[in-house]
VEXLO-217053 format. One record per residue (C-alpha): residue number from 0; residue in one letter; y, x, z. Coordinates in pm, whole numbers. Layout:
+-----+---------+--------+--------+--------+
: num : residuo :     yy :     xx :     zz :
+-----+---------+--------+--------+--------+
: NUM :       A :      Y :      X :      Z :
...
+-----+---------+--------+--------+--------+
***
This chain:
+-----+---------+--------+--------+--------+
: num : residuo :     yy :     xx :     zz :
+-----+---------+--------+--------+--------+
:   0 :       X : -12032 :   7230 :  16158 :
:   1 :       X : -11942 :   7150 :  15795 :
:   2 :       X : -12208 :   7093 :  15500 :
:   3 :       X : -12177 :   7127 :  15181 :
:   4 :       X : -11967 :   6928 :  14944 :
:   5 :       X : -12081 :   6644 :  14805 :
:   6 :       X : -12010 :   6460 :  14568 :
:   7 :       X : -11972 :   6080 :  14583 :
:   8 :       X : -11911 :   5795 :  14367 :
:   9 :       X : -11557 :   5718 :  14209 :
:  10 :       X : -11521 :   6083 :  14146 :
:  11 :       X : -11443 :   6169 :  14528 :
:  12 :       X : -11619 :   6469 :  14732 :
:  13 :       X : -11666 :   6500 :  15077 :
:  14 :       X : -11824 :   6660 :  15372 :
:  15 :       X : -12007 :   6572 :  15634 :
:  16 :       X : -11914 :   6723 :  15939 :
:  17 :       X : -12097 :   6726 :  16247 :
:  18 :       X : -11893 :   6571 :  16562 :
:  19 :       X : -12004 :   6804 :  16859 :
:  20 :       X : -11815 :   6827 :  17173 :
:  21 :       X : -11605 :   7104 :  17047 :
:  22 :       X : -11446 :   6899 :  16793 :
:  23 :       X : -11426 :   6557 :  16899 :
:  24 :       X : -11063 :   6587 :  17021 :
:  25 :       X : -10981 :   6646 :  16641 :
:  26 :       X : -11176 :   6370 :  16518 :
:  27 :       X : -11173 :   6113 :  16797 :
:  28 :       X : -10854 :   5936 :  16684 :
:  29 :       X : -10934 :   5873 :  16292 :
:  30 :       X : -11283 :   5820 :  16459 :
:  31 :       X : -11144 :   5523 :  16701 :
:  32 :       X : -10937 :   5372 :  16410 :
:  33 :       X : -11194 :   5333 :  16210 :
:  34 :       X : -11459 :   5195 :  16492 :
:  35 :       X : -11131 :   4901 :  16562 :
:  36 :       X : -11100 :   4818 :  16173 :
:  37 :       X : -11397 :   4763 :  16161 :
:  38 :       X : -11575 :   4603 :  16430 :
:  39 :       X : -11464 :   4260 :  16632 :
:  40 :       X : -11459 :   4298 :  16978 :
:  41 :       X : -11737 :   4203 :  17067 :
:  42 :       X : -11907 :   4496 :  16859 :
:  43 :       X : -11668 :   4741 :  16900 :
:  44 :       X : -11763 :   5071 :  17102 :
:  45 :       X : -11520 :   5231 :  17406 :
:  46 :       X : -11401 :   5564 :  17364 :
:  47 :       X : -11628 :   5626 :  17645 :
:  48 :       X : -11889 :   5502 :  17432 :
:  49 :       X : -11886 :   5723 :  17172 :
:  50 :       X : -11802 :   6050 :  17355 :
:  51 :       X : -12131 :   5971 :  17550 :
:  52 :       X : -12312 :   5965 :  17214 :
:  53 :       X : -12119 :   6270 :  17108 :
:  54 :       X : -12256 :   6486 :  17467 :
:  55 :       X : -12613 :   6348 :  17375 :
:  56 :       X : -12863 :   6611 :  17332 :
:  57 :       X : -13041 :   6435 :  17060 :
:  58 :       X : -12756 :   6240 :  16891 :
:  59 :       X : -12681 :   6279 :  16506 :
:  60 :       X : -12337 :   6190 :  16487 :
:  61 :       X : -12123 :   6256 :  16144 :
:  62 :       X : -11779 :   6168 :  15994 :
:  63 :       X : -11755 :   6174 :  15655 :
:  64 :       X : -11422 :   6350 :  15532 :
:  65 :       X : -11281 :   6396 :  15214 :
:  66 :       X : -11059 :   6750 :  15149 :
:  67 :       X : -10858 :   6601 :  14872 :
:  68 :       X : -10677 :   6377 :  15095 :
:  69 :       X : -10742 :   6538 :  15398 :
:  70 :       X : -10908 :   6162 :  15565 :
:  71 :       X : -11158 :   6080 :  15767 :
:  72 :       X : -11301 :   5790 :  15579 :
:  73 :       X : -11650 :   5708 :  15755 :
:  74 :       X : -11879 :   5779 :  16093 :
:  75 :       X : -12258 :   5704 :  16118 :
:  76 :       X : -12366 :   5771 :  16533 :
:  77 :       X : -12759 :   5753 :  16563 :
:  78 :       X : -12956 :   5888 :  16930 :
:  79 :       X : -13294 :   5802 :  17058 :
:  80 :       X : -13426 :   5475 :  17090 :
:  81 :       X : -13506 :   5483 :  17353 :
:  82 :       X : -13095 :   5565 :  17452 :
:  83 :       X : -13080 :   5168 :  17335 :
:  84 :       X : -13298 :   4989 :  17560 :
:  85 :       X : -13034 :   4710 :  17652 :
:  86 :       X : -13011 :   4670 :  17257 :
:  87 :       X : -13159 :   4319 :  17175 :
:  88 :       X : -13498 :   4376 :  16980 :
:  89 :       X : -13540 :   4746 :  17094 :
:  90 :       X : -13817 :   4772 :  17403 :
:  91 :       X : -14008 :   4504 :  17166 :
:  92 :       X : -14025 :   4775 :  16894 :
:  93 :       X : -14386 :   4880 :  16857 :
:  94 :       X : -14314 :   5285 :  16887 :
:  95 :       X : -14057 :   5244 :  17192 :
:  96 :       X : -14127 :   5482 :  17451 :
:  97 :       X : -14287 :   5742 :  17212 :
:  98 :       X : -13963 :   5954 :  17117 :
:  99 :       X : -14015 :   5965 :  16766 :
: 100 :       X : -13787 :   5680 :  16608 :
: 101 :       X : -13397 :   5773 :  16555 :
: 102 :       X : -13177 :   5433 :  16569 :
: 103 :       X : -12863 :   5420 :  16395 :
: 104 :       X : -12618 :   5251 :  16654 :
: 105 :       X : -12315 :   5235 :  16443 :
: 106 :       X : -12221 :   5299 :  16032 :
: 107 :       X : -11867 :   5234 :  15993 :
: 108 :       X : -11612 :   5287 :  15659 :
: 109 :       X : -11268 :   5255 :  15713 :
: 110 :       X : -11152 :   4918 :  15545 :
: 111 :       X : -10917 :   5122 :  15290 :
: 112 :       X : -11236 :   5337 :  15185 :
: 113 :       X : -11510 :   5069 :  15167 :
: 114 :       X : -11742 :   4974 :  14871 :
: 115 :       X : -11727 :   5304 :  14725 :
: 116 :       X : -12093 :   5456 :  14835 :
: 117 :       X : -11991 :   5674 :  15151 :
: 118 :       X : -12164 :   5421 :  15387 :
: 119 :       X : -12513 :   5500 :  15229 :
: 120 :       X : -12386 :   5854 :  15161 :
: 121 :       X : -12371 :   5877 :  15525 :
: 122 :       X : -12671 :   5669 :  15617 :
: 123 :       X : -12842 :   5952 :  15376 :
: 124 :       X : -12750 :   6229 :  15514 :
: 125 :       X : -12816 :   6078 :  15873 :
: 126 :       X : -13171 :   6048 :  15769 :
: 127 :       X : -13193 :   6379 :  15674 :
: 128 :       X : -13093 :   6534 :  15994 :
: 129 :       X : -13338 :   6291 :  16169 :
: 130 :       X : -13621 :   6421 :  15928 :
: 131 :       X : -13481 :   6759 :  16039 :
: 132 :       X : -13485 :   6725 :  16416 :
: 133 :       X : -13861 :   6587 :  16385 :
: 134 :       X : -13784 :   6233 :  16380 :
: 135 :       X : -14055 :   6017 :  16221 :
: 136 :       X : -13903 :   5695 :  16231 :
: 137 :       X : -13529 :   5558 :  16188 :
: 138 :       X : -13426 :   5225 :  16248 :
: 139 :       X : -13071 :   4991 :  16264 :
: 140 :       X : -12966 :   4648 :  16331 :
: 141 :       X : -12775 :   4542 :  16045 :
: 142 :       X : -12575 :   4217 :  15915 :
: 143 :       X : -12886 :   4016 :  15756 :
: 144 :       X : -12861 :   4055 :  15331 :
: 145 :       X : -12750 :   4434 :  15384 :
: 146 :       X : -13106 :   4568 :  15362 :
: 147 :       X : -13209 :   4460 :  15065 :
: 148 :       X : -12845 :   4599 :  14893 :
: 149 :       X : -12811 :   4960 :  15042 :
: 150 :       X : -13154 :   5081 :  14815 :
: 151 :       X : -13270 :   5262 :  15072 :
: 152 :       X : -13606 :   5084 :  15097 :
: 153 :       X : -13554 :   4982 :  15456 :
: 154 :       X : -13742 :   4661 :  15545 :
: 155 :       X : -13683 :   4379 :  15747 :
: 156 :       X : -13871 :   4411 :  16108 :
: 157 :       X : -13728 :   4071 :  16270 :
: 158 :       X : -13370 :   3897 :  16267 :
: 159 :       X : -13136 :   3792 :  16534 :
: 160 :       X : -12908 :   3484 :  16546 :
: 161 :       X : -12540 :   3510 :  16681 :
: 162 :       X : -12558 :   3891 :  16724 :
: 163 :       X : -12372 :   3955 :  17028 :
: 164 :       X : -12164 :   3646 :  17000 :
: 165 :       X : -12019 :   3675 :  16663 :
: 166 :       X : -12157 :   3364 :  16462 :
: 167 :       X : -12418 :   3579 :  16238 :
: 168 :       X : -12735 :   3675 :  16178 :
: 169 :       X : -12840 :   4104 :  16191 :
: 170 :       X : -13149 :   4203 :  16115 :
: 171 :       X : -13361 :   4499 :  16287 :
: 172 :       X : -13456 :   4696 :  15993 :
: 173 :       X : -13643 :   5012 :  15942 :
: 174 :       X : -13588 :   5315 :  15661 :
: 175 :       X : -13871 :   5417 :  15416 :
: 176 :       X : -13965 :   5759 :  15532 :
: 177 :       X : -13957 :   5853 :  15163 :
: 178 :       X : -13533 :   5794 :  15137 :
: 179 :       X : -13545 :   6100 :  15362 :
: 180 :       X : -13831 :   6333 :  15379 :
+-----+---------+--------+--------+--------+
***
């Protein structure tokens, strides 16, 4: 499922396009490059991984793709919380258990397509699906500083040092309702 154009900053349009089951074999490859460029190992999702997000009933996940060059250039994957219990700072979230928060698991621009808006393009239009599907809440663990610069109002809900190994600090944030209502 395609949306409309958009457009996007340094005169580029896209479209977000919904990965379903039916089209992840066309997508999974630009899909599994980008996840490698730009996550270390230790962060990194499996194939298996993100085709079980894919088959998730309640899953939002979208590429972003832009005609002109015919590239997938970004993915944003987002399920149920409660999906991410193992998730460090998840079962100590206040509304776990009550099926009404949508957590973004992974936001990822290819390196050659980075710093250009299409990571909070896609965070964006995430948010509006969630809004959409009846979600009340959306949350994220992000690299700690990124809140405050993606002006999407999210705030700060706790931090976490050495996040999965890799020497820095994420913090578990959560998006102002009003970014996507």
């Amino acid at each position: 499922m395609k949306s409309d154009d958009m457009a996007v900053s340094n005169g580029f349009k896209g479209e977000f396009i919904l990965v379903t089951h039916s089209v992840w074999d066309d997508l999974k490859e630009d899909i599994i490059e980008i996840e490698e460029e730009s996550f270390s190992s230790t962060l990194c999702d499996s194939k298996d991984d993100l085709l079980k997000l894919v088959d998730s009933p309640t899953n939002i996940f979208l590429v972003l793709r832009i005609p002109s060059v015919s590239k997938v250039v970004g993915y944003i994957a987002a399920d149920l919380l409660e999906e991410f219990a193992d998730v460090p700072g998840i079962t100590s979230d206040p509304y776990f258990k009550q099926g009404k928060t949508m957590y973004i698991v992974s936001v990822a621009i290819h390196p050659d397509w980075r710093r250009r808006g299409f990571g909070i393009a896609l965070q964006e239009e995430c948010l509006r699906w969630a809004s959409r599907k009846g979600f009340e809440r959306a949350t994220a663990h992000i690299e700690s500083g990124a809140a405050s610069r993606m002006g999407l109002g999210a705030r700060v809900l706790t931090s976490f040092e050495n996040w999965y190994g890799t020497g820095r600090t994420f913090e578990y944030i959560e998006y102002a309702t009003s970014f996507w209502r």
